[in-house]
C-alpha positions in Angstrom: 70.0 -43.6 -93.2 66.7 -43.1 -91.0 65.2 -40.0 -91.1 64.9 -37.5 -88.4 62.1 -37.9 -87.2 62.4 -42.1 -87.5 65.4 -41.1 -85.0 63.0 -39.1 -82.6 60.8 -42.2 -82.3 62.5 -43.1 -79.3 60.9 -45.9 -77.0 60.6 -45.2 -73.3 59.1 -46.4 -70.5 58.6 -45.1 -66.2 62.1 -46.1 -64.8 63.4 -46.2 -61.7 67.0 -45.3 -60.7 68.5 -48.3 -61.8 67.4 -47.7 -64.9 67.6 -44.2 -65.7 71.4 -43.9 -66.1 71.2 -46.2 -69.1 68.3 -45.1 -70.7 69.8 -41.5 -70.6 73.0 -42.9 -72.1 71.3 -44.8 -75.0 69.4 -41.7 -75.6 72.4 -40.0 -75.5 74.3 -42.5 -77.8 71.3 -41.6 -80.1 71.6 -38.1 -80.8 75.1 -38.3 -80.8 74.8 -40.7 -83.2 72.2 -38.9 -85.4 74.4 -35.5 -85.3 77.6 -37.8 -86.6 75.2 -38.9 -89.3 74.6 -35.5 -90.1 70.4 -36.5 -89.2 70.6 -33.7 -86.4 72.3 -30.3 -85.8 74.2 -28.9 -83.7 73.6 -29.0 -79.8 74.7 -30.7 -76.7 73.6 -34.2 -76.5 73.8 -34.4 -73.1 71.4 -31.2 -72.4 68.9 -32.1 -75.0 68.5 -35.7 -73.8 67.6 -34.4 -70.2 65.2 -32.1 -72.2 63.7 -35.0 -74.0 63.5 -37.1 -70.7 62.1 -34.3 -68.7 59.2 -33.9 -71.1 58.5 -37.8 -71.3 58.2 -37.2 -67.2 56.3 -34.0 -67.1 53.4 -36.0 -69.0 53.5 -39.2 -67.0 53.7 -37.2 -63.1 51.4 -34.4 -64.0 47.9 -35.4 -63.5 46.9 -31.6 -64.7 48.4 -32.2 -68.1 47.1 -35.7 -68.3 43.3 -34.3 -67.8 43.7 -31.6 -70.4 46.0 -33.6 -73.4 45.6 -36.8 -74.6 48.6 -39.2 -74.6 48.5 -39.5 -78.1 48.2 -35.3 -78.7 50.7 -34.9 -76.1 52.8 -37.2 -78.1 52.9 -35.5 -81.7 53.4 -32.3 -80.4 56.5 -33.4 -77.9 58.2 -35.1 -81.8 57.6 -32.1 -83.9 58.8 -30.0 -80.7 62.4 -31.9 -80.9 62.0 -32.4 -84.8 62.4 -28.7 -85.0 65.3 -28.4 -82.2 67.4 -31.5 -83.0 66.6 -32.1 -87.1 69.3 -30.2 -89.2 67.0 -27.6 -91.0 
């Protein structure tokens, strides 16, 4: 079994709207996934996935954020974010 935060290592990527309705259901598939597993707690897939997406986006469209946290920063502190929320304590 992966661990939870092997699980959070998700790979993503700018998509356009062909694309985003399947990379939001594999992330989905994921975490639903993980929480069958018993990797992650309890929470709605569906909600967290846009949270995850929405971060991934804020980053990559925000040019304020981009001049004050490195990508790599901005990174590690977005997996131990949604290590705390998804990971089963």
């Amino acid at each position: 079994m992966a661990s939870c935060a092997d699980r959070l290592w998700f790979y993503y990527k700018i998509q356009d709207d062909e694309e985003a309705e399947p990379v939001m259901q594999e992330l989905v598939r994921i975490l639903r996934e993980g929480q069958a597993d018993g990797t992650f707690g309890e929470f709605r897939a569906e909600v967290m996935a846009n949270a995850i997406q929405g971060a991934i986006g804020e980053y990559m469209l925000n040019p304020a954020v981009i001049r004050h946290i490195g990508l790599a920063a901005y990174t590690e502190e977005l997996i131990r974010t949604f290590e705390k929320a998804v990971c089963r304590q």
